[in-house]
C-alpha positions as MATLAB code, in Angstrom:
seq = 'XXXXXXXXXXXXXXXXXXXXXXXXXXXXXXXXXXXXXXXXXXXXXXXXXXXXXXXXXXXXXXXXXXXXXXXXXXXXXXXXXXXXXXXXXXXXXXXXXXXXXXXXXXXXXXXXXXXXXXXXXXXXXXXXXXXXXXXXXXXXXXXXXXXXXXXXXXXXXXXXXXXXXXXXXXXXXXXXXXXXXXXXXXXXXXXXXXXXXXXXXXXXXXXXXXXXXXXXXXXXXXXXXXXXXXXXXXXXXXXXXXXXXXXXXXXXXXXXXXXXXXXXXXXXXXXXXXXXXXXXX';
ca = [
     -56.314   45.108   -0.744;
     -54.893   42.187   -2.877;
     -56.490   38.851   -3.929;
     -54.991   35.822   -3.951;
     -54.935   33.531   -6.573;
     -56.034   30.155   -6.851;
     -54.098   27.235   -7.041;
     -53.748   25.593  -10.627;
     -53.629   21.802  -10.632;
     -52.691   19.337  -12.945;
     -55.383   19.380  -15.750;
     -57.512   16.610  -15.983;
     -56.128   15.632  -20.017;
     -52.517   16.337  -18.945;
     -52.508   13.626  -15.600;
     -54.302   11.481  -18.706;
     -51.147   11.659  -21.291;
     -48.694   11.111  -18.574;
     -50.599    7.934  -16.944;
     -50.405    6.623  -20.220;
     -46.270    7.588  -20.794;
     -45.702    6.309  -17.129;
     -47.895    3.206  -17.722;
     -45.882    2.326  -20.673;
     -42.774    2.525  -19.120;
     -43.838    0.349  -15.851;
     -42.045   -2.582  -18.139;
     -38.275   -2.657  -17.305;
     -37.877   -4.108  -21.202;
     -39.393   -1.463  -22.503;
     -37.312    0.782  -20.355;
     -34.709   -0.756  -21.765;
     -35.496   -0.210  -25.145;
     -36.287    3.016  -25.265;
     -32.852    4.233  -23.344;
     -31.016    2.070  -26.265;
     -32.876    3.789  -28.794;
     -32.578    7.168  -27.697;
     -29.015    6.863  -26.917;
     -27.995    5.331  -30.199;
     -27.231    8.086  -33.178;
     -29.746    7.353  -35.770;
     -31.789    4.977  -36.656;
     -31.475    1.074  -35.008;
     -32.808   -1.721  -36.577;
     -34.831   -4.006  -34.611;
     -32.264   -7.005  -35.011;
     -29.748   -4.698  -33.674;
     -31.955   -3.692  -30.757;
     -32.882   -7.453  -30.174;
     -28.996   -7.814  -29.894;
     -28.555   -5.131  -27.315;
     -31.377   -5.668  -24.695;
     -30.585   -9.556  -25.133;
     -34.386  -10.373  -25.944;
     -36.175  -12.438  -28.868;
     -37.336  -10.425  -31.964;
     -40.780  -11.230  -30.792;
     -40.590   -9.950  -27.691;
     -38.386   -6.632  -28.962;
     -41.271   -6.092  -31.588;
     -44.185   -6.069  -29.015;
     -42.263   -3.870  -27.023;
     -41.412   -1.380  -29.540;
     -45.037   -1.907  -30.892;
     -46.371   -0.596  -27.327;
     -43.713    2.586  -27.050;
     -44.618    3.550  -30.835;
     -48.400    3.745  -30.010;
     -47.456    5.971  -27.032;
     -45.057    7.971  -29.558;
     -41.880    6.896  -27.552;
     -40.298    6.200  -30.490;
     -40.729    6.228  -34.561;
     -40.692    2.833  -37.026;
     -40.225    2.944  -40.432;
     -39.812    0.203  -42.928;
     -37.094    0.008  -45.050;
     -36.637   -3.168  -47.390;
     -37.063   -6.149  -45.194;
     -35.377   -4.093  -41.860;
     -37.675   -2.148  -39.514;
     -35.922    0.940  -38.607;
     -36.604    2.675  -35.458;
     -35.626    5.944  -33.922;
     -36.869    7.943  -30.872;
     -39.017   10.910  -30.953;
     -37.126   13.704  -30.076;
     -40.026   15.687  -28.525;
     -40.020   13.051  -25.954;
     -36.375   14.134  -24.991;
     -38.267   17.077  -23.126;
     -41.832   16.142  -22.978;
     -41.031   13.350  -20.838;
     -39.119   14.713  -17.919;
     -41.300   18.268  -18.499;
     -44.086   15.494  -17.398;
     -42.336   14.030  -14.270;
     -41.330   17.810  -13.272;
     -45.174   18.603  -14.171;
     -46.427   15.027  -11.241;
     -44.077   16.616   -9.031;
     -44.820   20.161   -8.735;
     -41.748   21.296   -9.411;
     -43.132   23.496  -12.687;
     -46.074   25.860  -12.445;
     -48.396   25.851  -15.710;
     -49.691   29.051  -15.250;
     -49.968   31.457  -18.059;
     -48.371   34.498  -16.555;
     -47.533   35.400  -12.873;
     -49.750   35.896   -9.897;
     -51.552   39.192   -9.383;
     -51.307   38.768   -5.592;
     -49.084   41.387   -5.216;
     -48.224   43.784   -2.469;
     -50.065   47.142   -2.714;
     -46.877   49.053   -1.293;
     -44.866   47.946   -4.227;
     -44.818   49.836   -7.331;
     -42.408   49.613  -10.104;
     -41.222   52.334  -12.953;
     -38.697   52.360  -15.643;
     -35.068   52.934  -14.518;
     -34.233   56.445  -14.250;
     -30.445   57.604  -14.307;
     -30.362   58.822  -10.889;
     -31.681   54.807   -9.837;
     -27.910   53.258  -11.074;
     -26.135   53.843   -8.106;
     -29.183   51.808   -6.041;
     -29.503   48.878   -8.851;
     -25.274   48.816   -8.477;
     -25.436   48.487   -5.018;
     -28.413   45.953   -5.007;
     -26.261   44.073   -7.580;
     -23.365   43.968   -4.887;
     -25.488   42.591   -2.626;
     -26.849   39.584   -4.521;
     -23.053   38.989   -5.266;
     -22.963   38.938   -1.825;
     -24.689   35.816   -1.394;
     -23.268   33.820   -3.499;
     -25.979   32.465   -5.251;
     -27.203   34.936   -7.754;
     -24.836   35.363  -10.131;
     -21.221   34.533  -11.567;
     -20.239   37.740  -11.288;
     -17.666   38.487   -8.545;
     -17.320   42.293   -9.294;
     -20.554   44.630   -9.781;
     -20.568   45.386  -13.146;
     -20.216   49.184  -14.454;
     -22.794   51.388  -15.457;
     -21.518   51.689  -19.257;
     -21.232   47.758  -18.834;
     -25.301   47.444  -17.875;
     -25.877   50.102  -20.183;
     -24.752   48.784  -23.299;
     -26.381   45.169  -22.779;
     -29.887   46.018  -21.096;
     -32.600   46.649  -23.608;
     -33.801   49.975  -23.372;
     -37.149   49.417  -22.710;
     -36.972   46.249  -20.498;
     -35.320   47.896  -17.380;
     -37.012   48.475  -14.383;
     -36.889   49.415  -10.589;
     -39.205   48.737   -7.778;
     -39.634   51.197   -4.771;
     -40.820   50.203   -1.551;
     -40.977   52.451    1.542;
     -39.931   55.143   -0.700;
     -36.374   53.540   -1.914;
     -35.304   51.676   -4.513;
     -35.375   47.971   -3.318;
     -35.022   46.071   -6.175;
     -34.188   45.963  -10.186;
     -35.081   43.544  -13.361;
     -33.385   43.479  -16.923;
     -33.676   41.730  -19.837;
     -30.751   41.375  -22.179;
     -30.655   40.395  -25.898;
     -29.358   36.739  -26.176;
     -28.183   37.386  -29.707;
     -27.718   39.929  -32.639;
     -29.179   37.810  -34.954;
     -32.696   38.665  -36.469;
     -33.867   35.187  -35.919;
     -33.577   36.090  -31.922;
     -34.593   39.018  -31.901;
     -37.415   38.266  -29.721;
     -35.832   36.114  -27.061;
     -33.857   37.223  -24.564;
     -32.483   36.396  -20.817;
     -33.727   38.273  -17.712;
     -32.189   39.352  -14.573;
     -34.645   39.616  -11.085;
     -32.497   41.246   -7.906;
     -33.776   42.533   -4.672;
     -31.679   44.534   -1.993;
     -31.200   42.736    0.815;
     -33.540   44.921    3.097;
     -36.476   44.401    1.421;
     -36.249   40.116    0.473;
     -39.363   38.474    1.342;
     -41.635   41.612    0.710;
     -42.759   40.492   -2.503;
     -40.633   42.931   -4.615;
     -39.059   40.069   -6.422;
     -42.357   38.913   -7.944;
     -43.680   42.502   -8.571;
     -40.765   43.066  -10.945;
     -40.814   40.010  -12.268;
     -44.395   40.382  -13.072;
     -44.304   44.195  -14.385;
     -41.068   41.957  -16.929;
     -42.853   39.407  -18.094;
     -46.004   41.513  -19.129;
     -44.203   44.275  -20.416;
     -42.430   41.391  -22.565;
     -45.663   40.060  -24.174;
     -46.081   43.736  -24.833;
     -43.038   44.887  -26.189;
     -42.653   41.643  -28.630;
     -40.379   39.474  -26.972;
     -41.375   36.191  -27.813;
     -39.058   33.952  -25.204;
     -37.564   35.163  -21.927;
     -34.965   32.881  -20.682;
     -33.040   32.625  -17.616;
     -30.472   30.777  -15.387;
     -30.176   30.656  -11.898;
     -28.270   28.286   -9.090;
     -29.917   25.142   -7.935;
     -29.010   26.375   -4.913;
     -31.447   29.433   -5.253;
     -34.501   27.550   -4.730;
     -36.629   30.843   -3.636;
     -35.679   32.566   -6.980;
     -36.727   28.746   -8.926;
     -39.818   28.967   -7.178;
     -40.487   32.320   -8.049;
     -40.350   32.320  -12.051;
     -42.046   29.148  -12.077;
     -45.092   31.024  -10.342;
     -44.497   33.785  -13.113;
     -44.801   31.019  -16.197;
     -41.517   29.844  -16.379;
     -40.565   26.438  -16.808;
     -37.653   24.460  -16.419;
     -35.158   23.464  -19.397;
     -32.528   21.559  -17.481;
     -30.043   21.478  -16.002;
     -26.242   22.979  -17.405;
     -23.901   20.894  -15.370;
     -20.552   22.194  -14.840;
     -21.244   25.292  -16.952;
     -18.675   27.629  -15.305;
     -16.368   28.219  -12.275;
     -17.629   30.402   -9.166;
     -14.371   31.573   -7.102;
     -12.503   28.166   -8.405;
     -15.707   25.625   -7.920;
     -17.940   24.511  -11.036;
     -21.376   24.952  -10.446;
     -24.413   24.223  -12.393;
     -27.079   26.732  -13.533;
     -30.885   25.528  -13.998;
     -32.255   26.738  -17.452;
     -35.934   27.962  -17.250;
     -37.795   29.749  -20.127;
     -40.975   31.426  -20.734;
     -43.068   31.471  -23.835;
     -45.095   34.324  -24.280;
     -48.962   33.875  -24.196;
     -50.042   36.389  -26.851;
     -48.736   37.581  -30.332;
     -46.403   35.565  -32.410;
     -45.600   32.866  -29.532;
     -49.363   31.315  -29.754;
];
C-alpha cells in the first residue's frame, strides 16, 4: 500500500518576498533601470544612468532608492558620485521566483515517497550491464535523452560512474531501468558534486521506475556525501523536468545552443539539487 503525498504550496513568507520584488518592478522606469544596471560591467554612476534611461536625476534617484530597499541593486558613495551596481544574487533569485509563481519548480526537500510497491532497486551487479546497455539504446532511441548517438561501452560507463552511486531497478522480475551519478570534476573542491543520469526501458515508462531510482539516488547521495547533484536534460523532455523537480531539483537555466544532436543545436535545461543534510545545510 503506498501513501501519497501532499501537495507543497508556495509558503506564506516566500509569495511575501516576491509580491514585494514583483511590486517593485510594476514601474516600467524602474524596469528600465535595473536592466541598464545589470547589463552594464561594473559599477554606473547615477549621472550615467540618468543619461541612459533619458530621465531627470531626481526621478533616477527615487527609482534606484526604491530597487535598493528591495536589494535590486547596491549604492555606494564615492566622492561626490553615487555608484551603483546590481546584486548579483538577484541574477538567480529573481527568475528562481517567477519559476517558483509558476509552478514550474517544486520546493520540496527530497522526492516523494509515493512509490510503487512492485519496484525495488539494488546496486548494479555485473551480470545487469547488458540490460542498463540496452535500456541506454533505447533512450537514444527517442531522441530526447541524451547526446549520445552510440550506447556507450561497458569500460566507458565503468570508468566514469562512481562506484557506489549506480543502481538498477527491477520490476516484474527484469531489469527496467538504471541511475548513475558521475564525478563532474577531479578537483577536491568538487568532490562532492556531481551529475546524474535517470533511464527507464521502454517497457516499463510510466510505472513509476523513473522516480524510484531517482529517489533511492538522491538519498543515497545525502548519504554517501555528495553535496550537489546536477543534471541536464532536453526542454523537450518535459516528463523527465517534471520528475527531478518532484525529487528537489530545481532549475538553473537554460544552456542555449550547447551542442549539436545529429547536425541540429539543441539546448539542455540545467537543474541542481542541494543536499538537505551534512555539509550542504
Amino acid at each position: 500500500m503506498t501513501t501519497t503525498q501532499p501537495a507543497v504550496g508556495l509558503a506564506p513568507e516566500d509569495a511575501a518576498t516576491y509580491a514585494e520584488w514583483f511590486a517593485c518592478l510594476a514601474d516600467p522606469t524602474r524596469v528600465r533601470l535595473l536592466h541598464t544596471v545589470a547589463t552594464h560591467p561594473g559599477e554606473i554612476t547615477v549621472g550615467a544612468l540618468t543619461e541612459a534611461v533619458g530621465v531627470s536625476q531626481s526621478t533616477c534617484s527615487h527609482h534606484l532608492r526604491k530597487l535598493a530597499d528591495v536589494g535590486f541593486v547596491r549604492m555606494r558613495k564615492e566622492g561626490t558620485a553615487t555608484l551603483v551596481s546590481v546584486n548579483q544574487a538577484c541574477c538567480t533569485g529573481l527568475p528562481h521566483a517567477a519559476d517558483a509563481v509558476m509552478g514550474t519548480i517544486v520546493t520540496r526537500p527530497c522526492c516523494p515517497t509515493d512509490l510503487p510497491a512492485d519496484v525495488t532497486v539494488r546496486p548494479l551487479t555485473d551480470d545487469d550491464w547488458p540490460d542498463v546497455r540496452r535500456i541506454y539504446g533505447e533512450g537514444i532511441a527517442t531522441g530526447n535523452a541524451t547526446f549520445e548517438t552510440e550506447t556507450p561501452s561497458r569500460r566507458t560507463l565503468e570508468a566514469k560512474w562512481l562506484p557506489d552511486h549506480r543502481w538498477v531497478a527491477v520490476l516484474d522480475g527484469r531489469v527496467a531501468g538504471w541511475a548513475a551519478a558521475t564525478a563532474v570534476s577531479a578537483r577536491e573542491c568538487y568532490s562532492g558534486v556531481a551529475e546524474t543520469s535517470v533511464y527507464v526501458g521502454e517497457d516499463f515508462r510510466g510505472r513509476g521506475v523513473g522516480k524510484t531510482l531517482l529517489h533511492r539516488q538522491v538519498t543515497a547521495a545525502d548519504a554517501g556525501g555528495l553535496w550537489t547533484l546536477q543534471t541536464g536534460i532536453f526542454p523537450e523532455n518535459r516528463a523527465s523536468i517534471a520528475l527531478h523537480h518532484s525529487a528537489g531539483f530545481r532549475t538553473v537555466g537554460v544552456r542555449e545552443r550547447i551542442a549539436q544532436h545529429h547536425g541540429v543545436w539543441r539546448d539542455t535545461v540545467m537543474l541542481e539539487r542541494r543536499a538537505t543534510t551534512g555539509t550542504a545545510c
